[in-house]
C-alpha positions as CSV (number, residue, x, y, z in Angstrom):
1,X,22.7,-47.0,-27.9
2,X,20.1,-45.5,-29.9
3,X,17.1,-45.9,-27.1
4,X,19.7,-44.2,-24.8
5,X,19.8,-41.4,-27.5
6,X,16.5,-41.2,-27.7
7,X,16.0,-40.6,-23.4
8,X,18.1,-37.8,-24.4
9,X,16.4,-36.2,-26.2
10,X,13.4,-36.9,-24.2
11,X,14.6,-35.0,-21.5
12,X,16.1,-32.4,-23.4
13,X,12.5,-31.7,-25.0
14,X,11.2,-32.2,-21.5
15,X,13.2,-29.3,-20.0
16,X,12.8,-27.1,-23.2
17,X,8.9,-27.4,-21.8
18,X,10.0,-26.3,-18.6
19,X,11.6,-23.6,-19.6
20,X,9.3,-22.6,-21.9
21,X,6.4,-22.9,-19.1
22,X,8.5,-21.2,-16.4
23,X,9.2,-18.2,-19.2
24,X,5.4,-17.5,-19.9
25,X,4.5,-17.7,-16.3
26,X,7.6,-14.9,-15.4
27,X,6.0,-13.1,-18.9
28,X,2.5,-13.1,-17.4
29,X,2.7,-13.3,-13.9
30,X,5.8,-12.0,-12.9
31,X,4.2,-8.3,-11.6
32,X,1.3,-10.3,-10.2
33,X,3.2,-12.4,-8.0
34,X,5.7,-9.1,-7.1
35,X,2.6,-7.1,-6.3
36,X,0.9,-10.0,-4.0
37,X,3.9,-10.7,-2.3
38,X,4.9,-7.7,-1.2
39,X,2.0,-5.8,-0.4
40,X,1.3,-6.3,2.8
41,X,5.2,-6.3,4.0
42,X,6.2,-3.7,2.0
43,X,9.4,-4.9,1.0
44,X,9.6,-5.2,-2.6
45,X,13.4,-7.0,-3.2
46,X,12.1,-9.3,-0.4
47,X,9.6,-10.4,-2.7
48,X,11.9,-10.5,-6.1
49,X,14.2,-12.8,-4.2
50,X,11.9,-15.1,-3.1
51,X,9.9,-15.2,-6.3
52,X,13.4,-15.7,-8.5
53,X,13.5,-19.3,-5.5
54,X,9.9,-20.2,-6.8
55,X,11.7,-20.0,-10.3
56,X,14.9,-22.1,-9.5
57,X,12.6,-24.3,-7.7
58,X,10.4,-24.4,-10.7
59,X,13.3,-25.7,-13.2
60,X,14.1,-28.1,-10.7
61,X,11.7,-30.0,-9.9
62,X,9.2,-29.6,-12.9
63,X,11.4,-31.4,-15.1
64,X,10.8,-34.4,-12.6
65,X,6.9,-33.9,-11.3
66,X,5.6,-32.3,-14.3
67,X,4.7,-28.9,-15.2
68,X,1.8,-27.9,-12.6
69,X,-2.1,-27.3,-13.5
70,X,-1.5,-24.0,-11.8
71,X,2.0,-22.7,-12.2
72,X,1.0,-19.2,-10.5
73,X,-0.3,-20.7,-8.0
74,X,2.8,-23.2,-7.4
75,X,5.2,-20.6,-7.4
76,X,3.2,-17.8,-5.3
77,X,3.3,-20.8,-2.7
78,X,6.6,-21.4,-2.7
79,X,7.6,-17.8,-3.0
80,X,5.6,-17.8,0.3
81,X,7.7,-20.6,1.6
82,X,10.5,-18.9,0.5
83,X,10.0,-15.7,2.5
84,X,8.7,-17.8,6.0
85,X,12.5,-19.1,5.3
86,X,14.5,-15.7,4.3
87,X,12.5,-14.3,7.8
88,X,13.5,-17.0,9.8
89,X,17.5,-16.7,8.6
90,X,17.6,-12.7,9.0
91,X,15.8,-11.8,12.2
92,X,15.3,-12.8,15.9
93,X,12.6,-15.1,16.3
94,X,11.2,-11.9,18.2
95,X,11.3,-9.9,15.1
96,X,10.0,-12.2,13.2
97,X,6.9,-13.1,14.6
98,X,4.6,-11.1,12.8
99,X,6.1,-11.9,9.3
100,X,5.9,-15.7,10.1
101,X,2.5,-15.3,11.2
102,X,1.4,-13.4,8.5
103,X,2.8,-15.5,5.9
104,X,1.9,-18.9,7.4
105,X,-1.4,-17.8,7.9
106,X,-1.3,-17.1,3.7
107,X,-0.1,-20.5,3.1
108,X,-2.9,-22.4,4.9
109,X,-5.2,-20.5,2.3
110,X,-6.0,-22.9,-0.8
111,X,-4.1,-20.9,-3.4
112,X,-6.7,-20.8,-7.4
113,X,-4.5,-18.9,-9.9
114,X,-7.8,-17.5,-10.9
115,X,-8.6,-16.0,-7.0
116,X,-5.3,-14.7,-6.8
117,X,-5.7,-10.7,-6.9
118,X,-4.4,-7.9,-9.5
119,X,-2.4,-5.9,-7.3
120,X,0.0,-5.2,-10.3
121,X,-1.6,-1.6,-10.5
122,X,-1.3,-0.8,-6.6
123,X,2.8,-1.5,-7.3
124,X,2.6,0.7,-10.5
125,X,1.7,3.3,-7.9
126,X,3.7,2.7,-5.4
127,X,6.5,3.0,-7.6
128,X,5.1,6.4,-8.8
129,X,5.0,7.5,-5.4
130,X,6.2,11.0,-4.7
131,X,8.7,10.1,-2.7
132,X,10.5,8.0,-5.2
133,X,13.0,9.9,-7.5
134,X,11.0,11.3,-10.8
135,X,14.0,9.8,-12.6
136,X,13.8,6.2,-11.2
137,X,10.2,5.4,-11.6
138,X,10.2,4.0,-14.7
139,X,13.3,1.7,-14.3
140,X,11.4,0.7,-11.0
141,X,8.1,-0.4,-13.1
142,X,10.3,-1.7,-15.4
143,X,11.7,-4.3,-13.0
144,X,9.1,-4.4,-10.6
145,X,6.1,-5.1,-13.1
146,X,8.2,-7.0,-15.9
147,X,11.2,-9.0,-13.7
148,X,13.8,-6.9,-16.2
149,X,17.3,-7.2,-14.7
150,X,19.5,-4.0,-14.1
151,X,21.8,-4.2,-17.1
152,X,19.1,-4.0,-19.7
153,X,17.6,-1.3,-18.0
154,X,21.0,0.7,-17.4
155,X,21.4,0.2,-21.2
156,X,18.2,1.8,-22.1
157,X,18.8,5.1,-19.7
158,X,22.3,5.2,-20.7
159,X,23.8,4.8,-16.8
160,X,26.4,2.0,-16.2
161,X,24.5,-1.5,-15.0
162,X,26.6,-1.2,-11.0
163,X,24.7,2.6,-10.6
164,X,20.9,1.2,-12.0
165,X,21.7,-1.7,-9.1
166,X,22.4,0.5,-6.4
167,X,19.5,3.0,-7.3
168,X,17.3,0.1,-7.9
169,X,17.9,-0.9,-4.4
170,X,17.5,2.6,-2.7
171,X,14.3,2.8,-4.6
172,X,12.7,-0.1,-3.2
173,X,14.4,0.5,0.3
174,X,12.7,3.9,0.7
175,X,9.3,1.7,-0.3
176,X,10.1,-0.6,2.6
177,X,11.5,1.7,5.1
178,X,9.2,4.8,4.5
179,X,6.1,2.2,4.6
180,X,4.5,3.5,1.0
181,X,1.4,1.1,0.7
182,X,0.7,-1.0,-2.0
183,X,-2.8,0.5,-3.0
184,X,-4.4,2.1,-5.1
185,X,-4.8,6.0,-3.8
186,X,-7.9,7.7,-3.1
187,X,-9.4,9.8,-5.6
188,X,-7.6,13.3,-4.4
189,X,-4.1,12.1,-5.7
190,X,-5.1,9.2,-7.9
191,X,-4.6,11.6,-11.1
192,X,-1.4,13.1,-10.4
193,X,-0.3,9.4,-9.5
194,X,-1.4,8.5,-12.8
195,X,0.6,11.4,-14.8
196,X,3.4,9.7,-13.5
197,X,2.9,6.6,-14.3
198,X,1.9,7.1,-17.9
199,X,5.3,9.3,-17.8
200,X,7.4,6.7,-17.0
201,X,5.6,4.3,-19.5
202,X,6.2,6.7,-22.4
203,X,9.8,7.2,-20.9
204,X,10.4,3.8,-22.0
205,X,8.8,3.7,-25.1
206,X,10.9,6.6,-26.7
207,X,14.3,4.8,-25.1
208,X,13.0,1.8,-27.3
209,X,12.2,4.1,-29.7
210,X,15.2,5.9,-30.0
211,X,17.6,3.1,-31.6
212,X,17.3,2.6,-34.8
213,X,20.5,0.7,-35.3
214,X,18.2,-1.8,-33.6
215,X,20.7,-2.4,-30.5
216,X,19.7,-5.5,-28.4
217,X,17.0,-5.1,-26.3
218,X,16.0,-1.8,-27.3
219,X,13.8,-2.2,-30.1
220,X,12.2,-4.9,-27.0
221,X,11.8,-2.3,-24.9
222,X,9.5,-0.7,-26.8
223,X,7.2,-3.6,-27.0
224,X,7.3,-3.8,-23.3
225,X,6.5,-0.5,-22.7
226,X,3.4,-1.2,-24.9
227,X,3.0,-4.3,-22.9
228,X,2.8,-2.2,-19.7
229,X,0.7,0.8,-21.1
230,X,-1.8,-2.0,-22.5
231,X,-2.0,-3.0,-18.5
232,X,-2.8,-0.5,-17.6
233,X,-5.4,0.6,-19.4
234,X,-6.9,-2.6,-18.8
235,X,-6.4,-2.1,-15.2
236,X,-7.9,1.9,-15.3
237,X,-10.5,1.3,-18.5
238,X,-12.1,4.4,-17.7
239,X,-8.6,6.9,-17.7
240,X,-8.7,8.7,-20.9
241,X,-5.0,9.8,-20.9
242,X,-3.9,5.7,-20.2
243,X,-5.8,4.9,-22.9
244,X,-4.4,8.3,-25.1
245,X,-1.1,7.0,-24.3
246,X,-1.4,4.0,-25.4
247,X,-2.6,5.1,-28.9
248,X,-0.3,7.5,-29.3
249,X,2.1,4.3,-28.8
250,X,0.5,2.1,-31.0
251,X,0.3,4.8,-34.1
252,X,3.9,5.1,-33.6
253,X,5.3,2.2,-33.7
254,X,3.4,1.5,-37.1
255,X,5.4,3.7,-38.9
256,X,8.9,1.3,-37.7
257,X,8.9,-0.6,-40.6
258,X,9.4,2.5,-42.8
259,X,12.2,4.0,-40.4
260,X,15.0,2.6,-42.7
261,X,15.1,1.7,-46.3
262,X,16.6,-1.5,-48.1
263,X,20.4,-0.7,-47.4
264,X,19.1,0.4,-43.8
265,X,19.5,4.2,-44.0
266,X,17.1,6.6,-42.2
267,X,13.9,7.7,-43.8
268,X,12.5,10.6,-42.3
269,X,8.6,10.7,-41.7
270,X,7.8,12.9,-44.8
271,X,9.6,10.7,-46.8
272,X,8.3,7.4,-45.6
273,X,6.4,4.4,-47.8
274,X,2.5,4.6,-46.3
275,X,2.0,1.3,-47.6
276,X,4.8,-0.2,-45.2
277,X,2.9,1.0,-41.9
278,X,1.5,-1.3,-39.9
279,X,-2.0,-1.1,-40.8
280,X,-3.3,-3.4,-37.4
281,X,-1.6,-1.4,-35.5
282,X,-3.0,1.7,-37.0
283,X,-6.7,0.3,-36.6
284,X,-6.1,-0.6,-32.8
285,X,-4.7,2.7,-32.4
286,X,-7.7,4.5,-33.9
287,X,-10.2,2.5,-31.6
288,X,-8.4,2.9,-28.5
289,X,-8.3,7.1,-29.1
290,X,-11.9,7.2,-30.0
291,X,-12.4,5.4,-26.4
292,X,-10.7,8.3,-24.9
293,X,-12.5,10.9,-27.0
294,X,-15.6,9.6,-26.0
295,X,-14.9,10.4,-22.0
296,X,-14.5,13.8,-23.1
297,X,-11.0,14.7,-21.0
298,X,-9.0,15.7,-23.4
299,X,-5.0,15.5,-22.0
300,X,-1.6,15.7,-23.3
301,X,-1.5,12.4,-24.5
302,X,-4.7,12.1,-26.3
303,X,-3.9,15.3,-28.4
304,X,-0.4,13.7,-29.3
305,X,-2.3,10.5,-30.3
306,X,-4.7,12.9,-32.4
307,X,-1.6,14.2,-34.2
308,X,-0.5,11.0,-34.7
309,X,-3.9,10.1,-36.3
310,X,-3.5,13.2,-38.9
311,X,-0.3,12.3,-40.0
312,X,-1.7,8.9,-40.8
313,X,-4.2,10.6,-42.9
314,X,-1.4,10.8,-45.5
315,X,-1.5,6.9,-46.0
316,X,-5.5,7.3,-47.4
317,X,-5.3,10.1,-48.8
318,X,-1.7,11.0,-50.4
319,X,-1.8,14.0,-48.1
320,X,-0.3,15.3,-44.7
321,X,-3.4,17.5,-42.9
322,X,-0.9,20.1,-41.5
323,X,-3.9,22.7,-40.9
324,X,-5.1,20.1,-38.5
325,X,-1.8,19.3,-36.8
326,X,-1.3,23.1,-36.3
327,X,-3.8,23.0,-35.0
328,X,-3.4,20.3,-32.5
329,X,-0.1,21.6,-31.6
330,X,-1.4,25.1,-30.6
331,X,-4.0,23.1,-28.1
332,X,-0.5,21.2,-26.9
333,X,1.3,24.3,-26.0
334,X,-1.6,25.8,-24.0
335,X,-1.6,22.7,-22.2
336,X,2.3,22.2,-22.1
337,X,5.8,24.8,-21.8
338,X,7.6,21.8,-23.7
339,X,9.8,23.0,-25.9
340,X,10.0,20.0,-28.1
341,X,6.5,20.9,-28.6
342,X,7.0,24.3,-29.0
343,X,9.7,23.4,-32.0
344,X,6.9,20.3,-34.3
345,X,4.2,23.5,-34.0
346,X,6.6,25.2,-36.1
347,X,7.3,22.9,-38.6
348,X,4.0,22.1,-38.8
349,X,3.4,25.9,-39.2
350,X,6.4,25.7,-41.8
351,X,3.8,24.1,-44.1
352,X,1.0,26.1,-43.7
353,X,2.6,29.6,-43.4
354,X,6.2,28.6,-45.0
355,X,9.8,28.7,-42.9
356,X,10.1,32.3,-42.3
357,X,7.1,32.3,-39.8
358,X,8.1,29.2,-38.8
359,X,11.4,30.6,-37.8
360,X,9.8,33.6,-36.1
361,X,8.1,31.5,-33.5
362,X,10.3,28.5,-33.2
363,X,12.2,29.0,-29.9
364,X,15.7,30.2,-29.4
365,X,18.5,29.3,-27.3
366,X,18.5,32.5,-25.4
367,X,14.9,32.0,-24.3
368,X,15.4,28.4,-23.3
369,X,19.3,27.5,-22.7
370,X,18.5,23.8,-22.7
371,X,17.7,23.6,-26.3
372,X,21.8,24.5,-26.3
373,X,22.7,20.4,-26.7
374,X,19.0,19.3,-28.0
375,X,20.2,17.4,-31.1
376,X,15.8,17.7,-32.3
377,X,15.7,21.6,-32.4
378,X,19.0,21.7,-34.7
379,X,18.0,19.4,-37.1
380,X,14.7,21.5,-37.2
381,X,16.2,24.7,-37.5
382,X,18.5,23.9,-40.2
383,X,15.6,22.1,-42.0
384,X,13.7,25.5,-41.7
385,X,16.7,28.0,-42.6
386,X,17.2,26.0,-45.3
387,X,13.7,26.2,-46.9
388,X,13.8,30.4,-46.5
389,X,17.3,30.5,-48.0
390,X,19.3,31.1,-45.4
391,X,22.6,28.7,-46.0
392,X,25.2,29.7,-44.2
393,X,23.0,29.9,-41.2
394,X,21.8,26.4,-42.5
395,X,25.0,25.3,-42.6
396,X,26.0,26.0,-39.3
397,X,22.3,24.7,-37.3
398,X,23.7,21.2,-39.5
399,X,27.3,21.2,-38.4
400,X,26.0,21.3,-35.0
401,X,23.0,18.7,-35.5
402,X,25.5,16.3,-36.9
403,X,27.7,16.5,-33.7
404,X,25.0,16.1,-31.4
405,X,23.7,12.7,-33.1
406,X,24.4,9.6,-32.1
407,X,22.7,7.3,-34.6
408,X,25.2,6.7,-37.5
409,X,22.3,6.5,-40.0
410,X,21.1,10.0,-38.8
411,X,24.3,11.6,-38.9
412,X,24.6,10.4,-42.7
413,X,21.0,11.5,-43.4
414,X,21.8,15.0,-42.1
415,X,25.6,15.2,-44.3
416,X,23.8,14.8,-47.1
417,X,21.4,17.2,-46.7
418,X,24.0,19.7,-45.6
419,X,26.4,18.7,-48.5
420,X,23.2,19.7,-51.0
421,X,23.4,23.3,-50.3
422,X,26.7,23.5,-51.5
423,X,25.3,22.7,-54.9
């Protein structure tokens, strides 16, 4: 009885390693094998579904044979075999000729994990292609580059899991059906490309960013989108903005620890404990923008990643350098109409030249109507008519700052603040 216990166990440790094995290849080679697989047949859910065989495959029969030398190798050759099959069952023979050839003459290649090609940045921009909706690039890098399923990406951009599905699959069907290669661009778009890429990255980040209840798979997502924006700058080494973004990500996230206190209430960011950001991530961070500085192409991100920087002054020296930020926000709104960036130059100018002509250039609703429902500008405008004295105006920029929050901890942050002018 107890050897038969112990061949239990055994094989219960045994498929623990599997797992384990099959979850770090998906982790780092998920967007590999994606990108290889599809890029010469253009047909990216194709390729998922044959590469999510390899994995079934994989916790099959590893368990029995033993976890490979190569596991990348392995399952890009079964994903192969997989896809000679999936031809086979959904065409003519007619049709399929050319698929069958092409992908039997890949499997009588010796596949070396090490020879197998990085074509994870040719997908990136594929899925940044213009003919992709702006709004579905980033859930398509998401699950293209990282294997994320459709519910935790509906979760994140706030659209039920059935409409991320069926988007997800038009997305990829207009990559298949309009033939949008899996390549790198030439030099005459590669840019703009880029922009969009390093959007959808940061669109990520600030959905990961957003929570901090710290709902499940949120706070995740924010690591990923690190994950992704660390790709690519090591992918594109020599793209100051890539590598801006990155920074501007890395300073960020340093400051999470701080976000709440004990009893898990919100701390805003002039309020925060120095001592409890992340000072590795700070020093990456600081590296990684001074790479960018030095190729002397100062973009959006870069400047936000040098704001980032001056705030962080305050942990060495007990002081904010708001001159500096001013500053850096003025360069931002030549470079930018944002109006989110349009509303931190004024507080930033709040400190320098105090709320009143911070109130006299922070943006109105008449000038831009979509600042109507923009939770951000409220809070910002009651924080500012409240340092010149203006309560019942405060008052009213609160009321309607609390209704537009979501986060619990927020909302009570901002009652408070609105229940001190009445004393």
């Amino acid at each position: 009885m107890h050897g038969s216990s112990l061949t239990v166990a055994g094989e219960v440790e045994k498929a623990a390693k599997v797992a384990q094995a099959a979850e770090a290849a998906a982790r780092n080679s998920y967007g590999r094998l994606v990108a290889i697989l599809s890029a010469r047949s253009h047909d990216v859910a194709w390729a998922e579904d044959a590469l999510s065989t390899a994995f079934e495959n994989a916790l099959q029969y590893w368990p029995q044979t033993g976890i490979p030398a190569k596991p990348e190798a392995w399952l890009l050759t079964v994903a192969r075999r997989a896809m000679i099959d999936g031809a086979r069952q959904r065409q003519t023979r007619a049709a399929a000729l050319p698929d069958l050839l092409l992908l039997s003459d890949e499997l009588m290649e010796e596949v070396d994990s090490a020879a197998i090609p990085d074509q994870r940045l040719a997908l990136m921009f594929a899925c940044a292609h213009p003919a992709i909706d702006a709004s579905m690039r980033a859930p398509l890098i998401l699950q293209t580059i990282l294997g994320l399923d459709a519910a935790a990406i509906a979760s994140a951009f706030l659209v039920s899991p059935a409409t991320m599905a069926q988007r997800l699959v038009r997305a990829k069907a207009k990559i298949r059906d309009s033939g949008i290669p899996l390549l790198i661009p030439d030099q005459s778009v590669i840019t703009a490309r880029l922009d969009a890429i390093n959007d959808a990255i940061y669109a990520v980040y600030t959905a990961g960013w957003a929570d901090l209840a710290g709902a499940e798979g949120q706070t995740s997502l924010a690591d990923e989108a690190i994950w992704l924006a660390d790709l690519l700058a090591a992918l594109k080494p020599d793209e100051p903005e890539s590598l801006g973004l990155l920074a501007l990500m890395l300073y960020t996230e340093s400051r999470r620890p701080a976000r709440r206190d004990a009893s898990g209430e919100y701390v805003p960011l002039a309020q925060q404990d120095t001592q409890l950001w992340d000072g590795k991530l700070i020093h990456a961070a600081e590296k990684i923008l001074k790479r960018a500085s030095v190729l002397q192409q100062a973009g959006r991100y870069q400047l936000e990643a040098a704001i980032q920087s001056a705030h962080v002054a305050r942990r060495f020296s007990g002081q904010t350098d708001w001159p500096a930020i001013v500053q850096l926000y003025a360069q931002l709104m030549r470079m930018t109409d944002s109006p989110v960036v349009a509303i931190n130059h004024a507080i930033a100018v709040a400190e320098t030249l105090g709320p009143q002509v911070a109130l006299d250039i922070l943006p109105t609703v008449q000038v831009q109507p979509r600042l109507q429902n923009y939770q951000a500008y409220w809070a910002a405008r009651a924080h500012l008519l409240r340092s010149a004295g203006e309560v019942e105006q405060a008052r009213q920029a609160y009321d309607i700052a609390i209704g537009l929050e979501p986060d619990a901890a927020v909302r009570r942050f901002l009652q408070k603040q609105r229940s001190s002018l009445d004393q």
